[in-house]
C-alpha positions as CSV (number, residue, x, y, z in Angstrom):
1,X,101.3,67.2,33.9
2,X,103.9,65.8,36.3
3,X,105.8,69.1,36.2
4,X,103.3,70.9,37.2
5,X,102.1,68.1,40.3
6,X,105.7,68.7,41.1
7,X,105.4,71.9,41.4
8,X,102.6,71.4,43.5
9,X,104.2,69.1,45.9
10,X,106.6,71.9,46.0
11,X,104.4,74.6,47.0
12,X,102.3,72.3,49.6
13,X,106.0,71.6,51.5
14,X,106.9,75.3,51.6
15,X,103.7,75.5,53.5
16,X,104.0,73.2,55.7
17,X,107.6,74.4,56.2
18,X,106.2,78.2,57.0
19,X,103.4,77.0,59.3
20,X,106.3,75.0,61.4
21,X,108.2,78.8,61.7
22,X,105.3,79.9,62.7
23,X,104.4,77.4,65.1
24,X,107.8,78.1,66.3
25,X,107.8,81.9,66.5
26,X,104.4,81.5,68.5
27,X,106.2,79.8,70.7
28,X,108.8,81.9,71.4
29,X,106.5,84.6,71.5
30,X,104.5,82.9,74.5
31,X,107.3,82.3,76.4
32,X,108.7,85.9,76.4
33,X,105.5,87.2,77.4
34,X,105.3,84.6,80.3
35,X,108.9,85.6,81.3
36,X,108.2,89.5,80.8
37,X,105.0,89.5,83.1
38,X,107.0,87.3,85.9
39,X,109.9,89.3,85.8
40,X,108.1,92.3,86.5
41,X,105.9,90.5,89.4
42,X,109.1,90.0,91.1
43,X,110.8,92.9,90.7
44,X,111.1,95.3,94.0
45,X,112.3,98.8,93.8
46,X,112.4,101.0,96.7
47,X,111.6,104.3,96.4
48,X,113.4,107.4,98.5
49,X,111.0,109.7,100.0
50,X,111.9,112.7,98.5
51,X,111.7,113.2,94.5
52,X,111.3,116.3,94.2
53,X,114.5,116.6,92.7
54,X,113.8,113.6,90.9
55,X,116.0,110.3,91.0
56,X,117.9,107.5,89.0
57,X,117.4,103.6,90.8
58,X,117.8,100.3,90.0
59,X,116.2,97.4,91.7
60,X,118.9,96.3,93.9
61,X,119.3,100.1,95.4
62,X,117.6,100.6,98.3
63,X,117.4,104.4,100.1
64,X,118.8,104.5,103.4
65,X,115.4,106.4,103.9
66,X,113.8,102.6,103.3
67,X,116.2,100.2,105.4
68,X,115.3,102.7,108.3
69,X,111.5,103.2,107.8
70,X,111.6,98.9,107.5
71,X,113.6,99.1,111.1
72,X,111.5,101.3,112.7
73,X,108.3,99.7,111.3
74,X,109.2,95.9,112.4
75,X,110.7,96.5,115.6
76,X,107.5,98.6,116.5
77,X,105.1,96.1,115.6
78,X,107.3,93.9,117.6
79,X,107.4,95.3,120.7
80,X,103.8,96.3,120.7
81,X,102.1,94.4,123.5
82,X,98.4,96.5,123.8
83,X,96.5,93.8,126.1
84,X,99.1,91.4,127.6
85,X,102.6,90.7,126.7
86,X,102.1,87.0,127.4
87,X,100.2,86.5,124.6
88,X,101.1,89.6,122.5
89,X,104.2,89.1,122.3
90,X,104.3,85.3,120.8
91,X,101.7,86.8,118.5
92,X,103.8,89.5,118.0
93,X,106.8,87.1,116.9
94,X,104.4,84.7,114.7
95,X,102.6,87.4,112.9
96,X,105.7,89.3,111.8
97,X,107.8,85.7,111.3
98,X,108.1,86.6,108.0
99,X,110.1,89.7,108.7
100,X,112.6,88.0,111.0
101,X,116.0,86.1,110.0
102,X,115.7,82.3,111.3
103,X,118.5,83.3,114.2
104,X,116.7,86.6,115.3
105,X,113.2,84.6,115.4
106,X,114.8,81.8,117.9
107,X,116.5,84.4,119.7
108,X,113.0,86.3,120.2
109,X,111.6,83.0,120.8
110,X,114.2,82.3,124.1
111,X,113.7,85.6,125.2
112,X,109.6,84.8,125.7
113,X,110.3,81.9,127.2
114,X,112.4,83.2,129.5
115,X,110.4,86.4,130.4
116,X,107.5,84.0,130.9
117,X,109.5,81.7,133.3
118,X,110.0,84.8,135.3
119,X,107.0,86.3,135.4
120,X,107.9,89.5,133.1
121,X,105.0,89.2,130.5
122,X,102.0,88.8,132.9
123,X,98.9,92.0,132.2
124,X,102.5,93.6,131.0
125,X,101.8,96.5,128.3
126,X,104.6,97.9,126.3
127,X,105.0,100.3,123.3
128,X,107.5,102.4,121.8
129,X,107.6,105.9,119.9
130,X,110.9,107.9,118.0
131,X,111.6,110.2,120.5
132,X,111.2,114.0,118.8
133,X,114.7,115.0,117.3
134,X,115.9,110.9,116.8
135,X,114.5,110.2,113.8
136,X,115.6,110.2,110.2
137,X,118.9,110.5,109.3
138,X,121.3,108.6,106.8
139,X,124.2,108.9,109.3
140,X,121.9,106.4,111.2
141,X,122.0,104.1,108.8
142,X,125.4,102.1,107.9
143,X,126.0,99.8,105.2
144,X,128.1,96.8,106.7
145,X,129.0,94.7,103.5
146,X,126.4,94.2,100.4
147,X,122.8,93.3,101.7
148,X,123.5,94.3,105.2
149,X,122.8,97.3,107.5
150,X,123.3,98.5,110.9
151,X,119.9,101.4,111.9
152,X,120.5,102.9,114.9
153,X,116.9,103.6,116.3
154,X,116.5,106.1,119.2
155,X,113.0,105.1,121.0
156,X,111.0,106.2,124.0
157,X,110.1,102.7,126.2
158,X,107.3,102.5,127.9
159,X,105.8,99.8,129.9
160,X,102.8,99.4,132.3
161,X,101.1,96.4,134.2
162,X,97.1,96.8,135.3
163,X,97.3,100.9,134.0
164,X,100.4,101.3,136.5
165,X,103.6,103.0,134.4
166,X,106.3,101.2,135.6
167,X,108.8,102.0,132.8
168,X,109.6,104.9,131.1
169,X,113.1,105.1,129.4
170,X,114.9,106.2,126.3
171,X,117.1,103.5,124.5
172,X,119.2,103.3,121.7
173,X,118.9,99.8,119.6
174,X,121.3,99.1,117.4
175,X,119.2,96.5,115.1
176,X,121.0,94.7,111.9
177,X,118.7,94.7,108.6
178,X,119.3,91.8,105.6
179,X,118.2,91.7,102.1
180,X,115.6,88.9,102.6
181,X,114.1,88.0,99.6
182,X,112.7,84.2,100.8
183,X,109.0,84.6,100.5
184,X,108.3,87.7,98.3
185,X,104.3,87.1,98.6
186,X,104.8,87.7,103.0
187,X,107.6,89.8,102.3
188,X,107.0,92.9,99.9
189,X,109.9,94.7,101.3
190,X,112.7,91.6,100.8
191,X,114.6,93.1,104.0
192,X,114.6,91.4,107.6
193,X,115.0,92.3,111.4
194,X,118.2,89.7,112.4
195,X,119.1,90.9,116.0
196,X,121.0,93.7,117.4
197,X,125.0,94.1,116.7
198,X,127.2,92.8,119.3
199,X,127.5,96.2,121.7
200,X,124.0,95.7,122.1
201,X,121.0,98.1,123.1
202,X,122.0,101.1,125.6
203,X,120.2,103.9,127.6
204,X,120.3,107.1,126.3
205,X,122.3,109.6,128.7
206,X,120.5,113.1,129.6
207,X,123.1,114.8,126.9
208,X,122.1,112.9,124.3
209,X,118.6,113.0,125.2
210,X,119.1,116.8,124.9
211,X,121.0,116.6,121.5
212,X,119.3,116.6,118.0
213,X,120.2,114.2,115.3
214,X,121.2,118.0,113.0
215,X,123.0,118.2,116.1
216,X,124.8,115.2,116.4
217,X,125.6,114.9,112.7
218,X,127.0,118.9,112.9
219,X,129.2,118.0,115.9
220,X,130.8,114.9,114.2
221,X,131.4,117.5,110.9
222,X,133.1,119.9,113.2
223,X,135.1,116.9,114.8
Protein backbone atom coordinates (compact mmCIF):
# COMPACT_ATOMS: atom_id res chain seq x y z
CA UNK A 1 0.00 0.00 0.00
CA UNK A 2 2.61 2.62 0.71
CA UNK A 3 4.41 1.72 -2.57
CA UNK A 4 1.79 2.25 -4.47
CA UNK A 5 0.78 6.01 -2.40
CA UNK A 6 4.28 6.51 -3.41
CA UNK A 7 3.87 6.11 -6.56
CA UNK A 8 1.13 8.32 -6.49
CA UNK A 9 2.83 11.17 -4.83
CA UNK A 10 5.09 10.53 -7.72
CA UNK A 11 2.72 10.87 -10.41
CA UNK A 12 0.78 13.98 -8.77
CA UNK A 13 4.53 15.95 -8.70
CA UNK A 14 5.20 15.11 -12.40
CA UNK A 15 1.97 16.99 -12.89
CA UNK A 16 2.39 19.70 -11.17
CA UNK A 17 5.97 19.82 -12.68
CA UNK A 18 4.35 19.68 -16.43
CA UNK A 19 1.65 22.28 -15.70
CA UNK A 20 4.70 24.74 -14.47
CA UNK A 21 6.35 24.10 -18.23
CA UNK A 22 3.41 24.84 -19.46
CA UNK A 23 2.68 27.81 -17.56
CA UNK A 24 6.03 28.77 -18.69
CA UNK A 25 5.78 27.96 -22.37
CA UNK A 26 2.46 30.12 -22.33
CA UNK A 27 4.34 32.61 -21.27
CA UNK A 28 6.87 32.76 -23.65
CA UNK A 29 4.37 32.21 -26.20
CA UNK A 30 2.52 35.61 -25.13
CA UNK A 31 5.33 37.52 -25.21
CA UNK A 32 6.52 36.61 -28.69
CA UNK A 33 3.28 37.32 -30.06
CA UNK A 34 3.22 40.80 -28.26
CA UNK A 35 6.78 41.43 -29.57
CA UNK A 36 5.85 40.04 -33.29
CA UNK A 37 2.70 42.27 -33.65
CA UNK A 38 4.84 45.52 -32.34
CA UNK A 39 7.65 44.94 -34.38
CA UNK A 40 5.63 44.86 -37.36
CA UNK A 41 3.54 48.16 -36.19
CA UNK A 42 6.82 49.95 -36.24
CA UNK A 43 8.35 48.74 -39.08
CA UNK A 44 8.53 51.44 -42.19
CA UNK A 45 9.54 50.38 -45.65
CA UNK A 46 9.56 52.65 -48.47
CA UNK A 47 8.58 51.54 -51.55
CA UNK A 48 10.25 52.83 -55.12
CA UNK A 49 7.70 53.74 -57.63
CA UNK A 50 8.47 51.53 -60.21
CA UNK A 51 8.23 47.57 -59.73
CA UNK A 52 7.67 46.54 -62.57
CA UNK A 53 10.78 44.94 -62.72
CA UNK A 54 10.27 43.95 -59.29
CA UNK A 55 12.63 44.79 -56.24
CA UNK A 56 14.62 43.48 -53.19
CA UNK A 57 14.33 46.18 -49.77
CA UNK A 58 14.97 46.20 -46.44
CA UNK A 59 13.47 48.57 -43.93
CA UNK A 60 16.30 50.96 -43.56
CA UNK A 61 16.45 51.44 -47.56
CA UNK A 62 14.76 54.23 -48.70
CA UNK A 63 14.36 55.03 -52.79
CA UNK A 64 15.71 58.22 -53.78
CA UNK A 65 12.27 58.30 -55.57
CA UNK A 66 10.82 58.63 -51.60
CA UNK A 67 13.43 61.24 -49.97
CA UNK A 68 12.36 63.43 -53.08
CA UNK A 69 8.55 62.91 -53.21
CA UNK A 70 8.92 63.58 -48.97
CA UNK A 71 10.86 67.00 -50.12
CA UNK A 72 8.66 68.11 -52.57
CA UNK A 73 5.55 67.18 -50.50
CA UNK A 74 6.63 69.10 -47.16
CA UNK A 75 8.19 72.12 -48.52
CA UNK A 76 4.84 72.45 -50.68
CA UNK A 77 2.60 72.23 -47.90
CA UNK A 78 4.86 74.73 -46.38
CA UNK A 79 4.96 77.37 -48.48
CA UNK A 80 1.26 77.20 -49.28
CA UNK A 81 -0.32 80.42 -48.01
CA UNK A 82 -4.10 80.29 -49.90
CA UNK A 83 -5.89 83.13 -47.80
CA UNK A 84 -3.17 85.19 -45.97
CA UNK A 85 0.44 84.34 -45.18
CA UNK A 86 0.06 85.93 -41.72
CA UNK A 87 -1.80 83.43 -40.48
CA UNK A 88 -1.09 80.57 -43.01
CA UNK A 89 2.09 80.46 -42.66
CA UNK A 90 2.30 79.94 -38.67
CA UNK A 91 -0.35 77.34 -39.45
CA UNK A 92 1.62 76.24 -41.99
CA UNK A 93 4.78 75.64 -39.59
CA UNK A 94 2.42 74.19 -36.57
CA UNK A 95 0.56 71.75 -38.68
CA UNK A 96 3.52 70.26 -40.38
CA UNK A 97 5.76 70.53 -36.94
CA UNK A 98 6.00 67.10 -36.96
CA UNK A 99 7.85 67.07 -40.32
CA UNK A 100 10.46 69.64 -39.34
CA UNK A 101 13.92 69.06 -37.41
CA UNK A 102 13.87 71.23 -33.98
CA UNK A 103 16.63 73.77 -35.79
CA UNK A 104 14.66 74.04 -39.20
CA UNK A 105 11.28 74.74 -37.08
CA UNK A 106 12.97 77.76 -35.10
CA UNK A 107 14.62 78.90 -38.11
CA UNK A 108 11.01 78.97 -39.89
CA UNK A 109 9.73 80.41 -36.76
CA UNK A 110 12.43 83.72 -37.03
CA UNK A 111 11.69 83.94 -40.45
CA UNK A 112 7.73 84.71 -39.55
CA UNK A 113 8.55 86.88 -37.24
CA UNK A 114 10.62 88.74 -39.11
CA UNK A 115 8.41 88.86 -42.33
CA UNK A 116 5.62 89.97 -39.95
CA UNK A 117 7.76 92.85 -38.45
CA UNK A 118 8.11 94.07 -41.92
CA UNK A 119 5.05 93.83 -43.22
CA UNK A 120 5.82 90.79 -45.85
CA UNK A 121 2.90 88.43 -44.80
CA UNK A 122 -0.11 90.82 -44.87
CA UNK A 123 -3.37 89.45 -47.59
CA UNK A 124 0.13 87.88 -49.08
CA UNK A 125 -0.74 84.59 -51.23
CA UNK A 126 1.99 82.23 -52.22
CA UNK A 127 2.29 78.70 -53.79
CA UNK A 128 4.69 76.77 -55.62
CA UNK A 129 4.54 74.05 -58.53
CA UNK A 130 7.72 71.63 -60.23
CA UNK A 131 8.37 73.58 -63.03
CA UNK A 132 7.72 70.95 -66.29
CA UNK A 133 11.18 69.20 -67.09
CA UNK A 134 12.53 69.72 -63.12
CA UNK A 135 11.20 66.95 -61.58
CA UNK A 136 12.34 63.49 -60.75
CA UNK A 137 15.56 62.49 -61.00
CA UNK A 138 18.01 60.49 -58.70
CA UNK A 139 20.91 62.78 -59.73
CA UNK A 140 18.75 65.27 -57.70
CA UNK A 141 18.96 63.48 -54.81
CA UNK A 142 22.52 63.02 -52.81
CA UNK A 143 23.24 60.90 -50.00
CA UNK A 144 25.50 63.10 -47.58
CA UNK A 145 26.50 60.46 -44.80
CA UNK A 146 23.92 57.66 -43.46
CA UNK A 147 20.35 59.19 -42.75
CA UNK A 148 21.03 62.27 -44.54
CA UNK A 149 20.11 63.84 -48.02
CA UNK A 150 20.60 66.86 -49.99
CA UNK A 151 17.05 67.22 -52.84
CA UNK A 152 17.62 69.71 -55.10
CA UNK A 153 13.98 70.97 -55.93
CA UNK A 154 13.40 73.13 -59.04
CA UNK A 155 9.97 75.21 -58.34
CA UNK A 156 7.98 77.87 -59.97
CA UNK A 157 7.25 80.91 -57.13
CA UNK A 158 4.46 82.61 -57.22
CA UNK A 159 3.12 85.28 -55.00
CA UNK A 160 0.16 87.68 -54.98
CA UNK A 161 -1.38 90.35 -52.48
CA UNK A 162 -5.41 91.35 -52.95
CA UNK A 163 -5.43 89.14 -56.57
CA UNK A 164 -2.37 91.34 -57.74
CA UNK A 165 0.73 88.90 -59.02
CA UNK A 166 3.54 90.44 -57.68
CA UNK A 167 5.97 87.45 -57.89
CA UNK A 168 6.64 85.12 -60.40
CA UNK A 169 10.18 83.34 -60.30
CA UNK A 170 11.91 80.08 -60.71
CA UNK A 171 14.18 78.95 -57.82
CA UNK A 172 16.31 76.24 -57.04
CA UNK A 173 16.19 75.07 -53.14
CA UNK A 174 18.60 73.07 -52.03
CA UNK A 175 16.64 71.50 -48.88
CA UNK A 176 18.54 68.71 -46.47
CA UNK A 177 16.24 65.56 -45.49
CA UNK A 178 16.90 63.35 -42.03
CA UNK A 179 15.85 60.02 -41.00
CA UNK A 180 13.35 61.21 -38.27
CA UNK A 181 11.91 58.57 -36.67
CA UNK A 182 10.74 60.68 -33.21
CA UNK A 183 7.04 60.30 -33.25
CA UNK A 184 6.16 57.49 -35.79
CA UNK A 185 2.21 57.92 -35.07
CA UNK A 186 2.63 62.05 -36.71
CA UNK A 187 5.39 60.79 -38.70
CA UNK A 188 4.62 57.77 -41.07
CA UNK A 189 7.39 58.69 -43.31
CA UNK A 190 10.30 58.93 -40.30
CA UNK A 191 12.16 61.60 -42.71
CA UNK A 192 12.25 65.49 -41.84
CA UNK A 193 12.66 68.94 -43.65
CA UNK A 194 16.01 70.47 -41.58
CA UNK A 195 16.79 73.67 -43.66
CA UNK A 196 18.54 74.34 -46.78
CA UNK A 197 22.57 73.46 -47.22
CA UNK A 198 24.87 76.32 -46.69
CA UNK A 199 24.91 77.79 -50.59
CA UNK A 200 21.46 78.42 -49.98
CA UNK A 201 18.39 78.80 -52.44
CA UNK A 202 19.19 80.46 -55.99
CA UNK A 203 17.27 81.79 -59.07
CA UNK A 204 17.21 79.75 -61.86
CA UNK A 205 19.11 81.44 -64.96
CA UNK A 206 17.06 81.54 -68.55
CA UNK A 207 19.59 78.49 -69.62
CA UNK A 208 18.72 76.35 -67.08
CA UNK A 209 15.22 77.30 -67.25
CA UNK A 210 15.53 76.08 -70.88
CA UNK A 211 17.43 72.85 -69.94
CA UNK A 212 15.69 69.48 -69.01
CA UNK A 213 16.70 67.34 -66.10
CA UNK A 214 17.48 64.24 -69.32
CA UNK A 215 19.33 67.11 -70.33
CA UNK A 216 21.28 68.16 -67.58
CA UNK A 217 22.03 64.62 -66.40
CA UNK A 218 23.21 63.83 -70.43
CA UNK A 219 25.51 66.87 -70.37
CA UNK A 220 27.21 65.92 -67.03
CA UNK A 221 27.70 62.08 -68.80
CA UNK A 222 29.27 63.70 -71.81
CA UNK A 223 31.41 66.01 -69.40
Amino acid sequence: MRKYRHEIDNVRSHIRSLWVVIGIEVFTILILGFSLVKAQDDIVVHLPPDLRTGATLTPDQIHPANIYAFAFYIFQQLNRWPNDGSEDFGNAIFSLSAYLTPKYRVALQKELELKGRRGELIHRVRGMQERPGHTFDELRVQVLTTGTWVVWLDLELQESVKGMSIKRTFIRYPLRVVRYAVDPEKNPWQLALDGFTDEGPRRLEEDELNTTTEEENSDGTNS
